[in-house]
Every structure is written in structure tokens, then in C-alpha cells.
DRENSE-312574 format. One record per residue (C-alpha): residue number from 1; residue in three letters; x, y, z. Coordinates in steps of 0.1 Angstrom, whole numbers, m for minus. Example, Ala and Ser with C-alpha at 12.3 -4.5 7.8 and 13.67 -1.06 7.14 Angstrom:
<pts>
+-----+---------+-------+-------+-------+
: num : residuo :     x :     y :     z :
+-----+---------+-------+-------+-------+
:   1 :     ALA :   123 :   m45 :    78 :
:   2 :     SER :   137 :   m11 :    71 :
+-----+---------+-------+-------+-------+
</pts>
This chain:
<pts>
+-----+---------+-------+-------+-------+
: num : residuo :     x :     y :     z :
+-----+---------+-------+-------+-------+
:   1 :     UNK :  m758 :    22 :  m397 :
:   2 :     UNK :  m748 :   m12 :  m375 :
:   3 :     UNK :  m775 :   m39 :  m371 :
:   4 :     UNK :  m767 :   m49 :  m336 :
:   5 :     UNK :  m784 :   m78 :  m321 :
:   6 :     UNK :  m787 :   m78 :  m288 :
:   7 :     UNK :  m789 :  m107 :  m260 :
:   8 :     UNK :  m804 :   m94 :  m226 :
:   9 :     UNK :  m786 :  m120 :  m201 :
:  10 :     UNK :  m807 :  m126 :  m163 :
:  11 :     UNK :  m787 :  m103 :  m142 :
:  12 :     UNK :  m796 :   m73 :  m116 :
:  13 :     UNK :  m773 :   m56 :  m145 :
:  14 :     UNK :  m801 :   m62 :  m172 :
:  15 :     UNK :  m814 :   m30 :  m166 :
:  16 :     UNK :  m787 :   m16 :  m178 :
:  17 :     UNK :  m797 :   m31 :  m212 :
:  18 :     UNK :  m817 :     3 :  m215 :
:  19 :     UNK :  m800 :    29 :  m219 :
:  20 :     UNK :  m771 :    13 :  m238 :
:  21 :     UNK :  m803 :     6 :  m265 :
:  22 :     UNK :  m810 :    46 :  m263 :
:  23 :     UNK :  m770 :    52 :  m267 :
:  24 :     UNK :  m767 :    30 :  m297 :
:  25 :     UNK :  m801 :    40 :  m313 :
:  26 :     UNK :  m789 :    79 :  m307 :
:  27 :     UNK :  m760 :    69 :  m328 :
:  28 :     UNK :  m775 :    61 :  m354 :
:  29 :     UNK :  m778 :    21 :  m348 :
:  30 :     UNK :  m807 :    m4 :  m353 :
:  31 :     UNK :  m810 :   m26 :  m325 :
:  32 :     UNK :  m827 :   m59 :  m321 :
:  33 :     UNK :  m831 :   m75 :  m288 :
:  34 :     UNK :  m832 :  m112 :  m277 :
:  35 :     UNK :  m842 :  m117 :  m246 :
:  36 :     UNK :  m838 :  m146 :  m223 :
:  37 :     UNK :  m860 :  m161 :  m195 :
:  38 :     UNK :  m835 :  m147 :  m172 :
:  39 :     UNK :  m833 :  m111 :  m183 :
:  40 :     UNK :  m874 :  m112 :  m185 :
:  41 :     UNK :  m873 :  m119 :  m145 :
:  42 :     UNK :  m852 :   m76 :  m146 :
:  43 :     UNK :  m870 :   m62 :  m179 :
:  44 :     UNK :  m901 :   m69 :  m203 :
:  45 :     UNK :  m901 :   m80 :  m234 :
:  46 :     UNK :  m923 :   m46 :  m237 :
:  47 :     UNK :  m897 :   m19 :  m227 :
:  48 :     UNK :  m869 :   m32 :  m247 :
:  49 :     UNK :  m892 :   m31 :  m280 :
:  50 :     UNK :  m903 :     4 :  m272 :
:  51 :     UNK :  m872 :    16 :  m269 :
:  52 :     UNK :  m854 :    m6 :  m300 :
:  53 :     UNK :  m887 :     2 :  m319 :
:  54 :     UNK :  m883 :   m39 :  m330 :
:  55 :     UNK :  m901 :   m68 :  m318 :
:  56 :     UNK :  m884 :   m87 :  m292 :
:  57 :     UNK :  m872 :  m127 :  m298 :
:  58 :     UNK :  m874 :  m143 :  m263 :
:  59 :     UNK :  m883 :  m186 :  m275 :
:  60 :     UNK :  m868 :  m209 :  m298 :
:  61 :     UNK :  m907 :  m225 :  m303 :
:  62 :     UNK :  m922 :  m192 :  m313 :
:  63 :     UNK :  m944 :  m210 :  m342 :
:  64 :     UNK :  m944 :  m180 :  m369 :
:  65 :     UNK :  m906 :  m170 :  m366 :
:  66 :     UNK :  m895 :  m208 :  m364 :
:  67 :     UNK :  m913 :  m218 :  m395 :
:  68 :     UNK :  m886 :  m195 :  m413 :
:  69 :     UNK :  m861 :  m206 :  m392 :
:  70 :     UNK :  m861 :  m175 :  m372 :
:  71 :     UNK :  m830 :  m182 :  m351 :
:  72 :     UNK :  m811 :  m184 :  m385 :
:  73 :     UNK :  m821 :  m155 :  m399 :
:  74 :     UNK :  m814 :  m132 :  m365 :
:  75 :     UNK :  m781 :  m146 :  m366 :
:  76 :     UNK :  m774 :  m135 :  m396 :
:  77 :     UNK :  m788 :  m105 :  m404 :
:  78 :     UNK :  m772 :   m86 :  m377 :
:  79 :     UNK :  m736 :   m73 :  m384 :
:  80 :     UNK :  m727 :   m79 :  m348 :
:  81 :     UNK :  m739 :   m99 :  m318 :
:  82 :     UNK :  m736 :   m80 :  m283 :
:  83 :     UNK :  m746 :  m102 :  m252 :
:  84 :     UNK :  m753 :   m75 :  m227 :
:  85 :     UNK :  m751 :   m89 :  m196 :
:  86 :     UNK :  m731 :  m125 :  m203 :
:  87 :     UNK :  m738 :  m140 :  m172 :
:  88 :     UNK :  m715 :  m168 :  m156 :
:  89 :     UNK :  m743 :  m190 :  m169 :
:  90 :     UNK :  m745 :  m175 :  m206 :
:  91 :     UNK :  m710 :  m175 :  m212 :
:  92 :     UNK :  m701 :  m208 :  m200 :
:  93 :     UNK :  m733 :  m224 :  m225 :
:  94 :     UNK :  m712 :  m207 :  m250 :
:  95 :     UNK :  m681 :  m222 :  m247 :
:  96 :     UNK :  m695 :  m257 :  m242 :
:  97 :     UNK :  m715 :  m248 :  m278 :
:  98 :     UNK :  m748 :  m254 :  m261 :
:  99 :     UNK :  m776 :  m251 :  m280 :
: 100 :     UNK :  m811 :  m253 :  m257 :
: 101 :     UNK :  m826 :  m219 :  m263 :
: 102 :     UNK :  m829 :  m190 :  m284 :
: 103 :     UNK :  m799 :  m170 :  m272 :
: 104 :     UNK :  m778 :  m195 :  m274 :
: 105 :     UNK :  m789 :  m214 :  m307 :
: 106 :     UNK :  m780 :  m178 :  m325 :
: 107 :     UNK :  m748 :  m180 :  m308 :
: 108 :     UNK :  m740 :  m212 :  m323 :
: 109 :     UNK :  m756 :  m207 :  m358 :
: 110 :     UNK :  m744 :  m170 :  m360 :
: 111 :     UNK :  m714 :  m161 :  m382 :
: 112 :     UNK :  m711 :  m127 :  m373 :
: 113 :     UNK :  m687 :  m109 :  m349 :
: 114 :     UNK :  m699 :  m115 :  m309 :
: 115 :     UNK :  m690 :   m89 :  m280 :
: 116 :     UNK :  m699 :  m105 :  m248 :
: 117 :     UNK :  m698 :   m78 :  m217 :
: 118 :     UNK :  m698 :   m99 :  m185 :
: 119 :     UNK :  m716 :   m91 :  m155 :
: 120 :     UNK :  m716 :  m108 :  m124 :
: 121 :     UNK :  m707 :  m115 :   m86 :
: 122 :     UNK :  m663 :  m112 :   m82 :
: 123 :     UNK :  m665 :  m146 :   m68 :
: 124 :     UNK :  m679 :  m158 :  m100 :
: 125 :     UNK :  m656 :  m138 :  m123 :
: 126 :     UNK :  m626 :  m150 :  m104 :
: 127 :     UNK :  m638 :  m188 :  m105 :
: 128 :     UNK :  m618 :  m212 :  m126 :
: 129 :     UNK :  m639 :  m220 :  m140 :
: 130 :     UNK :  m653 :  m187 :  m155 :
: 131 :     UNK :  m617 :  m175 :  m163 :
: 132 :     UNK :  m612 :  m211 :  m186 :
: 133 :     UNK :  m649 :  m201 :  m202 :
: 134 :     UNK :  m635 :  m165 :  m214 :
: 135 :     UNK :  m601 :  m180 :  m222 :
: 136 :     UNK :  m626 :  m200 :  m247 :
: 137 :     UNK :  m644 :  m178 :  m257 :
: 138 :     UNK :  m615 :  m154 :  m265 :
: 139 :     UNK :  m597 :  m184 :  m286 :
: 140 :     UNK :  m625 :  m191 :  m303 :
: 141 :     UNK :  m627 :  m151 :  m316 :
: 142 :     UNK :  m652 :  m140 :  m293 :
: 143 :     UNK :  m646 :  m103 :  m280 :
: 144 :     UNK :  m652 :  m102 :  m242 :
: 145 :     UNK :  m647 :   m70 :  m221 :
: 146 :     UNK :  m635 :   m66 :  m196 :
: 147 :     UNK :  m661 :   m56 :  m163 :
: 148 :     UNK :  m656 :   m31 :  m146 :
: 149 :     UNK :  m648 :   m28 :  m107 :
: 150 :     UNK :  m669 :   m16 :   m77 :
: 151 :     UNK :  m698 :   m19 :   m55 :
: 152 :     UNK :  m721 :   m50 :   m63 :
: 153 :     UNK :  m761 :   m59 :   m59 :
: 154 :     UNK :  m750 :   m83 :   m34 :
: 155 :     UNK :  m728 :   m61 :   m13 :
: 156 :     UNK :  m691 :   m71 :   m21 :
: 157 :     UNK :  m668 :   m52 :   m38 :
: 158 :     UNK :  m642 :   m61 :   m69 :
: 159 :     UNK :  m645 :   m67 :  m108 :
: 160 :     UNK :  m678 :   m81 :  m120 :
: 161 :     UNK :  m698 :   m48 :  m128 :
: 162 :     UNK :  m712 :   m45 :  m161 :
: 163 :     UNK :  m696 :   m15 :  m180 :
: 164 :     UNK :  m713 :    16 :  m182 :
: 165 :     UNK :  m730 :    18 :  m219 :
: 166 :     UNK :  m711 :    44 :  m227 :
: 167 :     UNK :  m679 :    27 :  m227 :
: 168 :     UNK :  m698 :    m9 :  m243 :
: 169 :     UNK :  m704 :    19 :  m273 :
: 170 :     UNK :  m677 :    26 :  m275 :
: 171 :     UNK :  m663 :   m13 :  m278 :
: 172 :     UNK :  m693 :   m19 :  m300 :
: 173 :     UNK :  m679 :     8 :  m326 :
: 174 :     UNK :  m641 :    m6 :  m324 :
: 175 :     UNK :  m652 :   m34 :  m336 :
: 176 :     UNK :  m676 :   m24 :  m365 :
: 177 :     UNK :  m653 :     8 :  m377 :
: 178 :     UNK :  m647 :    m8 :  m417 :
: 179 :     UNK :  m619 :   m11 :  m429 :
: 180 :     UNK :  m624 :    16 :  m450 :
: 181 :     UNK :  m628 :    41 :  m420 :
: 182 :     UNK :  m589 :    29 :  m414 :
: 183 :     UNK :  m578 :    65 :  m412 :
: 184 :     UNK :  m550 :    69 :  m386 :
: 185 :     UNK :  m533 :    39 :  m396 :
: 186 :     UNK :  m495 :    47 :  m391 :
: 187 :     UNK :  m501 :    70 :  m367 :
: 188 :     UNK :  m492 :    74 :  m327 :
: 189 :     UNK :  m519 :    90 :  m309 :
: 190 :     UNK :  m512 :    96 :  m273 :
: 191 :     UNK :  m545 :   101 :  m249 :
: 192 :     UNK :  m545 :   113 :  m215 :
: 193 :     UNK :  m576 :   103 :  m195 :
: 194 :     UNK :  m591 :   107 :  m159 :
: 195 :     UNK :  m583 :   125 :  m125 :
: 196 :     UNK :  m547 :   122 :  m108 :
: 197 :     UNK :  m550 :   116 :   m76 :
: 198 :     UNK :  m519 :   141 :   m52 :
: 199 :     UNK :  m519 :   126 :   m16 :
: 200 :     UNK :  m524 :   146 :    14 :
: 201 :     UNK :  m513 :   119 :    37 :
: 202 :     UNK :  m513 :    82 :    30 :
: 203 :     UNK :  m549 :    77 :    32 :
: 204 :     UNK :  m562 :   109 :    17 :
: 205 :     UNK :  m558 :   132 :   m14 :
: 206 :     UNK :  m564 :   160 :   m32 :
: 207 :     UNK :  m585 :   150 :   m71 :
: 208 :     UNK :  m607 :   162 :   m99 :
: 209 :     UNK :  m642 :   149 :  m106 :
: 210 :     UNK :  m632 :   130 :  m136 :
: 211 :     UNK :  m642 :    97 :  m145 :
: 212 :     UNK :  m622 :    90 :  m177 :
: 213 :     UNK :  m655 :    81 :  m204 :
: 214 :     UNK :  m646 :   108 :  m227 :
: 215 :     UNK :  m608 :   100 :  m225 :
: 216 :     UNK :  m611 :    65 :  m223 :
: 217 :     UNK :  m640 :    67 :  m257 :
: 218 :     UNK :  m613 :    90 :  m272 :
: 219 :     UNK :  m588 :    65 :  m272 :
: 220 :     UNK :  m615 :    34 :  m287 :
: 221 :     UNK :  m622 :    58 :  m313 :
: 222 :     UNK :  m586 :    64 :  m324 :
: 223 :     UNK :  m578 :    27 :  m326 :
: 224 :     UNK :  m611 :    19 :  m343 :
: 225 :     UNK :  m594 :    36 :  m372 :
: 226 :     UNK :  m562 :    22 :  m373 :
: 227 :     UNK :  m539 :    42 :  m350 :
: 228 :     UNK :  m517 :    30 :  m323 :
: 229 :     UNK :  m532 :    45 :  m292 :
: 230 :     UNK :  m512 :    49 :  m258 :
: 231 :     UNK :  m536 :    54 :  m235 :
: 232 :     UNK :  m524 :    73 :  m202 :
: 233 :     UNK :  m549 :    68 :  m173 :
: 234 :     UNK :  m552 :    85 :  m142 :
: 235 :     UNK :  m570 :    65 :  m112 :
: 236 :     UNK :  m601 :    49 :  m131 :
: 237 :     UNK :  m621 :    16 :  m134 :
: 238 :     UNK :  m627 :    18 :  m167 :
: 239 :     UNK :  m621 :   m15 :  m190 :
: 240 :     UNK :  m596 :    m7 :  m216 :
: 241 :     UNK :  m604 :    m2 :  m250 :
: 242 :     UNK :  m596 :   m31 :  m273 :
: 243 :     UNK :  m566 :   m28 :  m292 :
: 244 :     UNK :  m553 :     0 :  m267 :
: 245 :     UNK :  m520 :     2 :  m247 :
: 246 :     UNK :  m529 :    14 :  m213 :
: 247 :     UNK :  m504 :    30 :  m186 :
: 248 :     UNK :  m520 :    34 :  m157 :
: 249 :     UNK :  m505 :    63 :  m133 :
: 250 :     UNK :  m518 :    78 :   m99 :
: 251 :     UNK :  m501 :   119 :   m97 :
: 252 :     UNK :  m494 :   145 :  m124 :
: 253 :     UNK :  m458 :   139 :  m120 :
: 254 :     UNK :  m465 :   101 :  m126 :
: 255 :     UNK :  m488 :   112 :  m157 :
: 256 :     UNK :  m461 :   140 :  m166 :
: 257 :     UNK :  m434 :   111 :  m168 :
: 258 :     UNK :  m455 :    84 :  m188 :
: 259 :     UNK :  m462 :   113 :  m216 :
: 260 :     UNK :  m429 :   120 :  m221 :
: 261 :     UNK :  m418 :    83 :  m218 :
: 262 :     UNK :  m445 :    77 :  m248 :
: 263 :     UNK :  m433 :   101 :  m271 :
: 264 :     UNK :  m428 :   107 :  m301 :
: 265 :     UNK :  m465 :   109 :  m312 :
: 266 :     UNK :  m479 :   120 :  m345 :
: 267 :     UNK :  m510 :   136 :  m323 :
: 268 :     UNK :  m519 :   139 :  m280 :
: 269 :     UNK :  m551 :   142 :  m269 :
: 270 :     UNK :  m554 :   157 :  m232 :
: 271 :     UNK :  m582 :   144 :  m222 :
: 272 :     UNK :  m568 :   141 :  m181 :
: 273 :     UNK :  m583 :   166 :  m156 :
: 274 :     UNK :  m548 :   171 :  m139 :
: 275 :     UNK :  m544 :   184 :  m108 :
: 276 :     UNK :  m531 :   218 :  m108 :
: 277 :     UNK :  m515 :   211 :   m72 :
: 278 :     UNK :  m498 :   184 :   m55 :
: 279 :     UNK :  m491 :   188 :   m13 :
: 280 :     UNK :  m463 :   187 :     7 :
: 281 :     UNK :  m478 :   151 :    17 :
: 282 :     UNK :  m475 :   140 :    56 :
: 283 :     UNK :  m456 :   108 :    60 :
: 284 :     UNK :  m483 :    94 :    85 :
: 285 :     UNK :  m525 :    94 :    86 :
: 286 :     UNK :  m535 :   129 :   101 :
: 287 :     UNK :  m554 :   122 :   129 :
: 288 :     UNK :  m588 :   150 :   133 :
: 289 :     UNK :  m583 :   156 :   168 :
: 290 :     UNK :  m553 :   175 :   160 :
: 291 :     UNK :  m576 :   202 :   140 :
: 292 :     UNK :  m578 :   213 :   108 :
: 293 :     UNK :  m543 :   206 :    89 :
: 294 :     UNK :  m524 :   234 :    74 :
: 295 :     UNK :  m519 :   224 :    38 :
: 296 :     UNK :  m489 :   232 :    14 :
: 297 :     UNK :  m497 :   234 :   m24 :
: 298 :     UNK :  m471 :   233 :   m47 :
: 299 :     UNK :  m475 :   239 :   m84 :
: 300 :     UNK :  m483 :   201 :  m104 :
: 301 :     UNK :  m463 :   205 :  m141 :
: 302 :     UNK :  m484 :   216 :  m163 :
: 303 :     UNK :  m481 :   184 :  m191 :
: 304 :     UNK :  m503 :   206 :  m216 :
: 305 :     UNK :  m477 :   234 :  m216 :
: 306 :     UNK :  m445 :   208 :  m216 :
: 307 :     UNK :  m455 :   193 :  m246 :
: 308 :     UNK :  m470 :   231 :  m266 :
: 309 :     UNK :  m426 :   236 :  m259 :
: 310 :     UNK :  m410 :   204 :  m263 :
: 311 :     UNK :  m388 :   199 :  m288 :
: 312 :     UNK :  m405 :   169 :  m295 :
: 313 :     UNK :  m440 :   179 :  m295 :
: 314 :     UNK :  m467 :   162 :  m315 :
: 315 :     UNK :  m475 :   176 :  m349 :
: 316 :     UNK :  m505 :   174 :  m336 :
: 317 :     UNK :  m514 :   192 :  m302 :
: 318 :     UNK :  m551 :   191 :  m285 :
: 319 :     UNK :  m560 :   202 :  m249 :
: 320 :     UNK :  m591 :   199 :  m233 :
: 321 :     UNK :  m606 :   230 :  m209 :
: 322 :     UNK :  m632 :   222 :  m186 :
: 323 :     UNK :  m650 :   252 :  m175 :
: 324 :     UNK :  m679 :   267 :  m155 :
: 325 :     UNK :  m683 :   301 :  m167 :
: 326 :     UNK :  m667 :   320 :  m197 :
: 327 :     UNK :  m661 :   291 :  m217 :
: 328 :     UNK :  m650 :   301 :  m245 :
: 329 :     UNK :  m625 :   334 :  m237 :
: 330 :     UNK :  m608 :   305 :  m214 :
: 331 :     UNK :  m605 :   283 :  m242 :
: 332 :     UNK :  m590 :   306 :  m265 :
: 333 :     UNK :  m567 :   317 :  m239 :
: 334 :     UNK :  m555 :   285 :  m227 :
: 335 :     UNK :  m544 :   275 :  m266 :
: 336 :     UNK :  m521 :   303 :  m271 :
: 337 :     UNK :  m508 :   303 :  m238 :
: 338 :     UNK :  m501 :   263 :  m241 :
: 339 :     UNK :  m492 :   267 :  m273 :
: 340 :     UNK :  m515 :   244 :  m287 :
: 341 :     UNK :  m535 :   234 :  m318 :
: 342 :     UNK :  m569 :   228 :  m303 :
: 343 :     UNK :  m588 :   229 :  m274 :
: 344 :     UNK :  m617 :   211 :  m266 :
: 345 :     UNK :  m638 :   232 :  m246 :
: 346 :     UNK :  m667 :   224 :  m225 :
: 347 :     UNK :  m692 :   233 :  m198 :
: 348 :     UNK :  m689 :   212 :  m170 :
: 349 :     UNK :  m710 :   228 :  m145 :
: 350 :     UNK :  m737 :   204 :  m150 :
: 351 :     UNK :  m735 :   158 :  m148 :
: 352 :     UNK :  m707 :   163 :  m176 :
: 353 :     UNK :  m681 :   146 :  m157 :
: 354 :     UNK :  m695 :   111 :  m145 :
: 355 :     UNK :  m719 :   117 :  m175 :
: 356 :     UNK :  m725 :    97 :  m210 :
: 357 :     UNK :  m730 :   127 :  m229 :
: 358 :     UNK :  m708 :   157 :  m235 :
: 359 :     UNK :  m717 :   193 :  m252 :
: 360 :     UNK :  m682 :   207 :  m269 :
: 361 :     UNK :  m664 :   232 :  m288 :
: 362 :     UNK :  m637 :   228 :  m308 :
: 363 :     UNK :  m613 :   260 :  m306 :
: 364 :     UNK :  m588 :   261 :  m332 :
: 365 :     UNK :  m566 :   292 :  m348 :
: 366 :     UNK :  m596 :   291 :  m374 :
: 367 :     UNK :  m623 :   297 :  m352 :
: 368 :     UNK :  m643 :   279 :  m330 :
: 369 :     UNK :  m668 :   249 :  m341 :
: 370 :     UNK :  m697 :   243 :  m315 :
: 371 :     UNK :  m707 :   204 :  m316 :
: 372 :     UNK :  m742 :   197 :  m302 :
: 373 :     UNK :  m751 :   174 :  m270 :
: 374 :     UNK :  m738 :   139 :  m280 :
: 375 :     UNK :  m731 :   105 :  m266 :
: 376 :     UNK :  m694 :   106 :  m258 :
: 377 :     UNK :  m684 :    77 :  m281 :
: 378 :     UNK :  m701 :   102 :  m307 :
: 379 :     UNK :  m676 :   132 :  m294 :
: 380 :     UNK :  m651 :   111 :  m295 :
: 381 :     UNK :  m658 :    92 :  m329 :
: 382 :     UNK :  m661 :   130 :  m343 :
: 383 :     UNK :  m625 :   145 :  m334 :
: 384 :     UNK :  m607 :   113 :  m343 :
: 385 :     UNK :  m622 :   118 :  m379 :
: 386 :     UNK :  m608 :   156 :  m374 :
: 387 :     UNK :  m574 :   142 :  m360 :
: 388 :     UNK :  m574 :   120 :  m391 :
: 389 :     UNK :  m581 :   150 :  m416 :
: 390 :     UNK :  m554 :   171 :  m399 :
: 391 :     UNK :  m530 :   144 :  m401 :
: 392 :     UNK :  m535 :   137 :  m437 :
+-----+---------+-------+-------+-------+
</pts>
């Protein structure tokens, strides 16, 4: 079990605060929250202690805990400090080593490992200013993420979104794996992850619902104990895992390409929802008044399949089959007919894909394991420790 402490910045993204607490409490965390004046204008003190089951720290002049020099003792007990949202604000107190309120008195007397996940308007991310803070901050050994990019509270568009909890997990538990748990030290581990994207004409295309979390938590989870990851992602917003090298590719044949490029591996994930066709793509926009367009699909390769008959194929093979109906004969079909070790197999007729949890089973030539409804950093945490075994 991690103690996380965590600081609730003031941001719209502060609600957000809530279900990463339910994520890291359903794996098996204890969470303790700090909250500032700003994040008590988006949450109460009262929701994030029902859901941490902890009281909640929100003043430096709180008489009981600062007779026992509270703010020393949270900085200090906790084996890492998460500041979920760092606002432009927050982070720039903490490279200046201010000091003028709770949050940022821990900060300073703390001497654990910090994770700050910024959140804020992509004017303010791109400021200067900001970009010197986080240049700070990362010299001086504080993890920052990387937000993520889309539409804002405000109305613009661009980086600045808080990551989804999923994928703060995810970073959480890269950076508290022990060094014990170092298990696929050594050891190349290629990942596929997210859609690929074949275009119809220069403004459209043909894709898969696939936003990359179970790929991307794959990948956090591999490095988190020691691998070297290549991380092959298909069009996604996703922040990339720390300690990760990411290749970011838009078709199958662009994916296809990078895998082979990446090789050799000791194991490859295939996390990517490929497409199974690309089009003959039309060199200019199709315009609707001509009527519906007659579409040519030609076969994508099928990257699974090269690798279950390349002669450089990992020692390790696992595909992924995402399926609405006979799961499991698919499953066991598609690893003999790829030709490889595993499949992951799940049910994706529901909020799977776009989703933080995932319900899988693991088909092997032993038999098939059924895993129960997890967070996906859990999934994911779960077959790297099987990856490691199998590598052994």
C-alpha cells in the first residue's frame, strides 16, 4: 500500500480530484487530501474525506494539528506527494519555494517524491513564464506530467487539460513501483496502443473507438519495473508515460513500419485497435453534393500475424481481441491463427474503450484465466507481473 498525499489545486479540473481518489483507493492506496482555498471554491472539504475515508488539511493555523507541527508530519508520512490540479498559480509558488499556506509549506518541508499534474488554460501553459516554472520544478526532481490536449472550460482548445485519473494512476505507480518490483529490467517490451486512423480523403477517415488508456497504462506498467518500453501510438492525446519512448504514427502501415523498425524485443504487447482496412484515399475533400462516395477497402497488414511469423519475433508474443459477442471462441481462434502466445480478451460492447476500467481474460495454450473488473493501471500492473514471470 502507497500513502499518497494529495493537494487539490483551485481549478474547474478539481473535480476531477474524485474519482482519481476512488481509482487509487480501489487499488489498494491510502489517500490523504490537502485542500486549498482554491480547490474548496470546486469541492468540499466533505466529499474528499468521504471518499479518502481521512480527514481533510485545508489551513496552516488549524490550532490542534499545528501544535504537533501538522504540516511536518503530512509531509512526511506520506510516501509520495501528488498535486492534482497544479495550477499556473501552485506550481509557480513552488518553484519560487514559497511558503504562505498549507499546500505549499508541505511542499517545502516535504522530503518525499512530488508528482505535480498541471491543469490549466493553453495560454497559461504556453507562457514563459509557466514553461521556466516546470523547467524548475523538473531540475529540482519534481515529476510533472504532462496535460493532456482538447477542449477547455473556457472554450479554447490545446494542451492544458488535466489527465484523466486513469493515466495519473498510472504515473503515480511508476514512480512508487520499489526497486524490488524491478522485474523486466533488461528487457525490451514493445507496446502498441490506440486507433490508426486510414484516410478517406484529406479531411476524413476511417478509425476504431480506441482511446489508448489501456495501452498507454500497459506501457507505465512495464517501465515501472525496469523494462525498456517502446511505446507505439496511434492518434491519441494521451501524456506519455515517464520513462517511456513514444513513436507516434497515424495508419496501420505507419504502425506496421515502427514495429518492425523497433524490433528485436524480448516481449510485444498489442494493445492498438488496428484498422482492418485502409481506402483507396481521394486526393481532394469529397464534396456531399456529389452523393454518397463509393469506397474501396483494401486489406491493412495484419501487424499481429507479421510478427506470430517473423523470423524475429518476440520470445514473447501477446495480442489483444476486442469483442462483442463470443468472446472467448474468438480469442482462442485468433492466437493459433496469429500464432501467438496470449491474447487478452475482452468485451467491449459496453464504456470499455474510452473507459478506466477493463474486464479481461487472459488466453494462453494453458487455458484461459478470467481477471475481474479492474482499474486499467490494475490490468495493466497484472500482465506486466505475468510478462515478467514468463520472461524469467
Amino acid at each position: 500500500m502507497t500513502r499518497i498525499l494529495l493537494i487539490v489545486g483551485g481549478g474547474i479540473a478539481a473535480y476531477k480530484a474524485c474519482e482519481l481518489i476512488r481509482l487509487l483507493r480501489g487499488a489498494g492506496h491510502s489517500v490523504r487530501c490537502v485542500l486549498t482555498d482554491g480547490g474548496a471554491q470546486f469541492v468540499t472539504p466533505m466529499t474528499l474525506a468521504a471518499l479518502s475515508e481521512q480527514p481533510v488539511h485545508t489551513s496552516l493555523w488549524d490550532l490542534k494539528d499545528e501544535a504537533e507541527m501538522g504540516h511536518i508530519q503530512l509531509s512526511r508520512q506520506a510516501d509520495l506527494v501528488v498535486v492534482a490540479p497544479a495550477t499556473a498559480d501552485l506550481m509557480a509558488r513552488m518553484a519560487a519555494g514559497v511558503a504562505d499556506d498549507l499546500a505549499t509549506t508541505l511542499l517545502l518541508a516535504t522530503d518525499k517524491p512530488v508528482l505535480a499534474v498541471p491543469a490549466m488554460n493553453v495560454r497559461m501553459w504556453q507562457h514563459p513564464a509557466t514553461v521556466r516554472n516546470v523547467a524548475t520544478l523538473r531540475g529540482d526532481g519534481v515529476s510533472v506530467m504532462d496535460p493532456d490536449e482538447g477542449a477547455m472550460a473556457c472554450g479554447e482548445y490545446g494542451p492544458g487539460r488535466l489527465p484523466e485519473p486513469a493515466a495519473i494512476v498510472a504515473a503515480i505507480e511508476s514512480l512508487t513501483a520499489p526497486a524490488a518490483r524491478q522485474t523486466l529490467a533488461g528487457r525490451h517490451v514493445l507496446v502498441t496502443a490506440g486507433p490508426t486512423h486510414e484516410a478517406i480523403d484529406p479531411v476524413r477517415y476511417l478509425a476504431n473507438r480506441s482511446s489508448g488508456k489501456q495501452g498507454f497504462a500497459i506501457a507505465a506498467a512495464c517501465a515501472a519495473r525496469g523494462a525498456r518500453v517502446t511505446l507505439i501510438a496511434g492518434p491519441v492525446t494521451l501524456p506519455t508515460p515517464g520513462g517511456v519512448d513514444r513513436v507516434n504514427v497515424e495508419s496501420a502501415r505507419d504502425m506496421a513500419n515502427a514495429v518492425a523498425q523497433a524490433l528485436p524485443a524480448d516481449a510485444a504487447v498489442m494493445v492498438a485497435a488496428v484498422a482492418d482496412w485502409q481506402v483507396e484515399a481521394a486526393p481532394s475533400k469529397l464534396k456531399k453534393g456529389d452523393g454518397p462516395p463509393t469506397l474501396t477497402l483494401l486489406p491493412n497488414p495484419d501487424i499481429l500475424a507479421m510478427l506470430g511469423k517473423s523470423p524475429r519475433r518476440p520470445r514473447l508474443l501477446v495480442g489483444f481481441a476486442a469483442e462483442t459477442d463470443d468472446v472467448l471462441a474468438h480469442a482462442t481462434a485468433k492466437r493459433i491463427a496469429k500464432n501467438a502466445d496470449w491474447i487478452v480478451a475482452n468485451d467491449v460492447s459496453g464504456d470499455v474503450m474510452g473507459g478506466d476500467r477493463n474486464s479481461v481474460h487472459l488466453v494462453t495454450a494453458d487455458g484461459i484465466d478470467h481477471w475481474a473488473d479492474a482499474p486499467k493501471s490494475d490490468v495493466a500492473g497484472r500482465l506486466a507481473d505475468r510478462i515478467a514471470d514468463a520472461l524469467a
